[in-house]
Each structure stands twice: as C-alpha cells, then as structure tokens.
C-alpha positions as CSV (number, residue, x, y, z in Angstrom):
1,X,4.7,-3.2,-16.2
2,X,2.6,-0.1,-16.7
3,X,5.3,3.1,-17.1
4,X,6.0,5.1,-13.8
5,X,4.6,8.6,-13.3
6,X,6.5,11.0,-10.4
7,X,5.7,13.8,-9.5
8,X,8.0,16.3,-7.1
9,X,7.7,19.5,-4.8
10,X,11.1,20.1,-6.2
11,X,11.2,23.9,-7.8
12,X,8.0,24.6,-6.8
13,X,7.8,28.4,-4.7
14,X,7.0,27.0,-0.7
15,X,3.5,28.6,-1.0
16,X,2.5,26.4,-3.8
17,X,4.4,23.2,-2.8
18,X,1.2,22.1,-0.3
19,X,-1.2,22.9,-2.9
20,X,0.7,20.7,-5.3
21,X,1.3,18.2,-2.7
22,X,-2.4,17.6,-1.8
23,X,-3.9,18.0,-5.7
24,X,-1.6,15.1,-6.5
25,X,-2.3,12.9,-2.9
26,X,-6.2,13.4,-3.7
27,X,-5.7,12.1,-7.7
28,X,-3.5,8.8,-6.4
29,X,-5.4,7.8,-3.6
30,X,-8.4,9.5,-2.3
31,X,-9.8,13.0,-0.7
32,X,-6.7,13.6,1.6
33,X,-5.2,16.9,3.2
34,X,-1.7,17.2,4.5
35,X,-0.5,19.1,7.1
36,X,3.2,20.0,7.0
37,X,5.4,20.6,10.2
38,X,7.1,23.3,8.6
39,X,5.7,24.8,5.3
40,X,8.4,26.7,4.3
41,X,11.0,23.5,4.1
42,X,8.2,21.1,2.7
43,X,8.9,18.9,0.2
44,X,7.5,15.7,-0.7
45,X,7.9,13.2,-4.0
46,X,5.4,10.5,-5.6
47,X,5.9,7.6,-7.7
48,X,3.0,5.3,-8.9
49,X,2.3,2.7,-11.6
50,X,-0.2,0.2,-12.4
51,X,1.3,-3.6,-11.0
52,X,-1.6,-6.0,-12.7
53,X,-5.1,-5.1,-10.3
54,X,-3.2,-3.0,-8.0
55,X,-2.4,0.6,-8.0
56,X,1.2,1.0,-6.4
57,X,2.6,4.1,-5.0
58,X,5.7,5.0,-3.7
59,X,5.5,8.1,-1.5
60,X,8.8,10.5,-0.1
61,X,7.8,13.1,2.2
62,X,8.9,15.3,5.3
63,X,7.2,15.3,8.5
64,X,3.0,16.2,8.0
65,X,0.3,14.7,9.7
66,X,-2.3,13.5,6.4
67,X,-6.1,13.7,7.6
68,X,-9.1,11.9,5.6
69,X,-11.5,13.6,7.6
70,X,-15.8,13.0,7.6
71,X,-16.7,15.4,5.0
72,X,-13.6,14.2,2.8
73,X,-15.6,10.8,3.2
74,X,-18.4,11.8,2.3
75,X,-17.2,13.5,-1.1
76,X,-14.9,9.8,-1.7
77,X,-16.7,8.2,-5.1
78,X,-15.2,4.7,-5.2
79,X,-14.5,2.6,-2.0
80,X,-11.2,1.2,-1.5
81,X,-8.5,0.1,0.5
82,X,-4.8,1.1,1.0
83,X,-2.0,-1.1,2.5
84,X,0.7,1.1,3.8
85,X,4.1,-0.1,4.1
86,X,7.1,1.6,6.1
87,X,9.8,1.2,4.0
88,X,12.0,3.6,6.0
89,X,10.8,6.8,9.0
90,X,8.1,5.6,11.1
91,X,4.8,6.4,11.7
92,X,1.5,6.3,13.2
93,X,-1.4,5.6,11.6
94,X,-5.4,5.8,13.5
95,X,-8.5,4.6,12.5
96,X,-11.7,3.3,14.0
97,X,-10.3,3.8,17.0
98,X,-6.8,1.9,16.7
99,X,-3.0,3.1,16.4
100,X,-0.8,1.3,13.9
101,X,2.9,2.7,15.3
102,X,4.9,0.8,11.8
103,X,8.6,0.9,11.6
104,X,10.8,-0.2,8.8
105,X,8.7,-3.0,7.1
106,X,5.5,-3.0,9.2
107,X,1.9,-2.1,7.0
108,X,-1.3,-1.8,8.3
109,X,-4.5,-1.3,6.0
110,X,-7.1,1.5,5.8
111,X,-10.3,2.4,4.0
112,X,-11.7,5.2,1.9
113,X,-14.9,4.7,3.7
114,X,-14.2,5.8,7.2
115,X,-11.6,8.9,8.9
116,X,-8.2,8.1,9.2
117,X,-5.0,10.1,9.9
118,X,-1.5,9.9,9.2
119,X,1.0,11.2,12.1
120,X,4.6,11.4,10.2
121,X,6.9,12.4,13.2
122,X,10.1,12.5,10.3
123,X,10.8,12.3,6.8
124,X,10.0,8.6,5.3
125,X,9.3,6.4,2.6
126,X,6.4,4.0,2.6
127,X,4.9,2.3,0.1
128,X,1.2,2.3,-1.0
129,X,-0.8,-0.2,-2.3
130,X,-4.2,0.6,-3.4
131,X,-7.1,-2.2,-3.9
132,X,-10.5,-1.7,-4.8
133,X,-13.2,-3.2,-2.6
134,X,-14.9,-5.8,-4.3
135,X,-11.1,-7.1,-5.1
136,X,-10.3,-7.4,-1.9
137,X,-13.4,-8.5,-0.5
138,X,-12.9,-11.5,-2.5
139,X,-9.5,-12.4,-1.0
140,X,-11.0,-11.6,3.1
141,X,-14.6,-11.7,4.1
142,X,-14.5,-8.4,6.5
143,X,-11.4,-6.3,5.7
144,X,-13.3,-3.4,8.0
145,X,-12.5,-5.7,11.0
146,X,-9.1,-5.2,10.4
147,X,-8.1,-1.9,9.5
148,X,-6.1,0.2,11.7
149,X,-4.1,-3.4,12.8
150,X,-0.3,-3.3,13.1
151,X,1.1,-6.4,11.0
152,X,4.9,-6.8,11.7
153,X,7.4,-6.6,8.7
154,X,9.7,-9.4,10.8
155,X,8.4,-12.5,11.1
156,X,5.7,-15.0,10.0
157,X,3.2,-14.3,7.1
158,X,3.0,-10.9,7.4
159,X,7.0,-11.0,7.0
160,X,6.5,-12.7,3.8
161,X,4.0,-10.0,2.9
162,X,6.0,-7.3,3.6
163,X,9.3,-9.3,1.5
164,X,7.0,-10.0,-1.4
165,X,5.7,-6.1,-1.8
166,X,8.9,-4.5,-1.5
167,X,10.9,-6.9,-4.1
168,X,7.9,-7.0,-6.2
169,X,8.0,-2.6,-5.9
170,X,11.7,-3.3,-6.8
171,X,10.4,-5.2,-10.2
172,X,9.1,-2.0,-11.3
173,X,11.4,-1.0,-14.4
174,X,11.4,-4.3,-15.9
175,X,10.1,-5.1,-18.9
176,X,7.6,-8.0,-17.3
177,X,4.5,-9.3,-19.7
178,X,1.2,-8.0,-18.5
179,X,0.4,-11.7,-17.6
180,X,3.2,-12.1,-15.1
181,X,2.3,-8.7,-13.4
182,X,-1.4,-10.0,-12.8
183,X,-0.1,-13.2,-11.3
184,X,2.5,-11.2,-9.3
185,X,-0.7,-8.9,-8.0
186,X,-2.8,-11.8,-7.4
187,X,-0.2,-13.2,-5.3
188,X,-0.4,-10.1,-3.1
189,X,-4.0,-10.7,-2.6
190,X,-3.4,-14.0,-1.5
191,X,-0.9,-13.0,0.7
192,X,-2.8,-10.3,2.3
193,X,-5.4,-13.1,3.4
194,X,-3.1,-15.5,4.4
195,X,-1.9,-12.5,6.8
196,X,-4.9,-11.1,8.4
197,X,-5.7,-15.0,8.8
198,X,-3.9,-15.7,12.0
199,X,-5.4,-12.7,14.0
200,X,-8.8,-12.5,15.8
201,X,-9.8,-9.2,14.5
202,X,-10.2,-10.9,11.0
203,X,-12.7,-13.0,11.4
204,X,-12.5,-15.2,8.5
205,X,-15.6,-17.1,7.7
206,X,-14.2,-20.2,6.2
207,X,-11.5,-21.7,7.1
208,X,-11.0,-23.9,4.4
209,X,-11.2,-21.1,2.6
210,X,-8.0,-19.3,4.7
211,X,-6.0,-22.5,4.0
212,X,-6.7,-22.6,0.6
213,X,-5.8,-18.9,-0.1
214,X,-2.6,-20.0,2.4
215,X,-1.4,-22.3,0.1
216,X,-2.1,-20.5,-3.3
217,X,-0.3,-18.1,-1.7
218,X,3.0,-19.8,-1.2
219,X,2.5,-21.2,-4.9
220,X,1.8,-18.2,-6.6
221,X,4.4,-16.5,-4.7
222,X,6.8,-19.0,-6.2
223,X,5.7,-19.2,-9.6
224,X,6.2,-15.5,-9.5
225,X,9.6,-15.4,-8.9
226,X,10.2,-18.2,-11.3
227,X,8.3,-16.1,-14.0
228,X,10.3,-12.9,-13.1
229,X,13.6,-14.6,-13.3
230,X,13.4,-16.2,-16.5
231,X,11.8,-13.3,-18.2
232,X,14.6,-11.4,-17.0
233,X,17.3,-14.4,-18.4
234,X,15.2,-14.1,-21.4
235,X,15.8,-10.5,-22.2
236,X,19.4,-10.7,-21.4
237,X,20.2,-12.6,-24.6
C-alpha cells in the first residue's frame, strides 16, 4: 500500500494547535473548520494513505463540533463523498436535513457539495473514507439521496461494510501489491452499493444492477481476503 502520513497537535503551543488542526483537515478532505470544546486542552491526530481509488483517513480527536458551512461550499473544487466510520466515541453527524447519531461501527456518508456538521460530544476515532464522485456514482445511481443516513455497524450488509473497512484499515502496513489494494478498494464500492441497496432513500434504478453489485461484492470481498492471506504467507518465507 501507499506509505502512511500522520500528522499530530502533539508539541504544538495551544494557540497554534487549531490552526494546525484545520490546515491539515482542509488538505485531507475538504474546506472544513473545527470548533474545539476547550482550546486550551485540544489535541487531535491524522493518519491517511492512498488504499487503491480510495483516500483512507484515520482521524483522533477531542470533543469539537467540524462545520462545512455554504461559503466553504462554494470555495470546494472537486466533488466528493466521505464515508465516516465510528470506530470508537460517538457522534452526530447533519446534513440535508438528517441526523446520523453512529456509535462504535456505525458510518453514514456525506458530500463536499452541500453543508454538513460534525457534533463530537467526546474524544473518538473514526475512520474516513474518501471517494470521488464519478467513482461512486458508478457503484449507486443517487448517492445525494442518501447522505446524512445512519447505516448500523451490527448486522446485515452494512455490518459486512463496516467488518470489511476496519480490517481492510488494519491491512495498512503490509507490504500488499498495488493490484490487490485496487481489488480490495473495489470491493468497498461494491459493498457500499450492496448497503444503501436495502433502504428506500436509495433509490436504485436497476435492480439487476443492485444484485449484481450484491454478488460481486461477496466475491470480491472473498477473493480479497484470499489475496491478502497468501501475500502475507508469501512474504513470511
């Protein structure tokens, strides 16, 4: 995989921790501000790498509330989408009129295009998984319809979703081939559709097309781990 970058508050003076915190927020994802709950005891950590067509960040931080307000919009240059994962903390996520509350293993998924804001009551980790537009409109015919959606990290597809980011987040070190990490990030597309499939707000056109990304799904998600494990064997001798 693609090498990690982090980047840490850590040893930064408290009036320049924000600063820091938002230059580095707006460079990952898009135009974002954060709003700490205390300033002074702020501190907040970023790791990201490149997982085949997806951008994959994991994000530390203490309690803020994270605005992507009209204006911020408006200055956005590339239109994308962000699936946000709880992976411990909780928190509440708006937009176009909806609250996602996610606990441990819950996502939901929001857009560049349109406000959103980001209510983190304590410190948590989530994972963030960025996909451009056109990729993702090719994997679910109105991802707008959907943003703002709870999708539970329990049970069902969205269960498998949740499983199949966090091990494949876990992946990150290893020495995979660049081939294996676009299957592996295909496979997370897939996922994502088979998903959003079984609720109304999707509105998938086809649904031919919702079995078939269904069942490539499944497959890909088990030719994945197959791939994984034996590179893994492979490098061990």
């Amino acid at each position: 995989m693609a090498p990690c970058e982090t980047f840490a508050t850590d040893g930064l003076d408290p009036g320049r921790r924000i600063e820091f915190w938002n230059e580095i927020a707006c460079n990952t994802f898009n135009p974002v501000v954060s709003e700490p709950l205390d300033l002074a005891t702020f501190c907040a950590c970023l790791t990201r790498t490149q997982i085949g067509a997806l951008r994959v960040s994991e994000v530390l931080s203490n309690p803020a509330t994270i605005r992507h307000t009209r204006s911020q919009v408006a200055r956005t240059s590339h239109a994308s989408y962000f699936l946000v994962l709880q992976l411990d903390g909780t928190s509440l996520n708006r937009q176009r009129d909806r609250d996602a509350h996610l606990l441990p293993g819950d996502f939901t998924l929001c857009s560049s295009m349109s406000p959103y804001e980001m209510l983190l009551p304590t410190a948590g980790r989530r994972l963030v998984v960025g996909i451009g537009e056109g990729l993702l409109r090719r994997h679910l015919a109105a991802p707008d319809t959907i943003v703002g959606v709870r999708m539970p990290g329990n049970r069902g597809m969205s269960g498998l979703l949740s499983d199949f980011i966090r091990n494949l987040w876990a992946c990150r070190h290893d020495d995979l081939e660049p081939a294996v990490t676009m299957r592996m990030s295909y496979t997370v597309l897939d996922l994502i559709a088979a998903a959003y499939s079984a609720i109304p707000q999707a509105q998938i056109e086809h649904s031919s097309l919702v079995s078939a990304h269904r069942a490539r799904a499944l497959l890909r998600g088990d030719e994945a781990h197959r791939a994984v494990h034996a590179q893994i064997a492979a490098s061990s001798y």
